[in-house]
N, C-alpha and C positions, 0 to 999 in steps of 0.2 A: 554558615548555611549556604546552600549549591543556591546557583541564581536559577529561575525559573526554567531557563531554556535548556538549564540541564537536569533537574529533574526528571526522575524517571516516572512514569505513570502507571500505575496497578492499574488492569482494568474489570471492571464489575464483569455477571455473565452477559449483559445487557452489550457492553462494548467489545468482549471477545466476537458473540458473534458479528458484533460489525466490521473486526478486523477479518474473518472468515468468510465476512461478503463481500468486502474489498476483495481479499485474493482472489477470489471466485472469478470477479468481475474482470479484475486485469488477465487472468489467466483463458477464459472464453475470448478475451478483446486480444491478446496474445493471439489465440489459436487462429481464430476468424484471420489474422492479417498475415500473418506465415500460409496461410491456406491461398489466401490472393496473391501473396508476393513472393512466396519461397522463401528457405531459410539463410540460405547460403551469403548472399550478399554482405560485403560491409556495410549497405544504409541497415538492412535486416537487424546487423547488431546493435546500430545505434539505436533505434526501434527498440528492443531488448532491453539494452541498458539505462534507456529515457523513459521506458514504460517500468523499469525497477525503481527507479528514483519516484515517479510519480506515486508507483504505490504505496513508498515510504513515507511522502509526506500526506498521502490521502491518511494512510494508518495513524500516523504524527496527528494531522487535522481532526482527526477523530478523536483520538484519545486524550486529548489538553480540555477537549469538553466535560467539566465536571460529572456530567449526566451519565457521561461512558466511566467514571473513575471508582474506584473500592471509595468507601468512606474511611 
């Protein structure tokens, strides 16, 4: 049996859309800071790919909640 932290999670329609308002959120908080800081910059990237990572594990914090899970 897969240990917990690799589990994959089904999620109910309850927890799609919470993954769809994560994207939502990170992608408005994207736009807003490319809008003050330009996109060009290597900090811009880093920006980019710490705000990918954060929404992976916002979507991860979501979906380990039973509440968000298929039964």
């Amino acid at each position: 049996m897969a240990r917990s932290e690799f589990t994959m999670h089904l999620l109910n329609p309850e927890g799609i859309a919470k993954a769809r308002l994560i994207a939502e959120v990170m992608t408005d908080t994207l736009n807003r800071l490319e809008e003050l800081c330009g996109t060009s910059s290597r900090e811009m990237a880093i920006v980019r790919t710490k705000m990918e990572e954060a929404a992976f594990f916002a979507k991860k914090a979501m979906a380990v909640n039973p509440n968000n899970q298929e039964s």
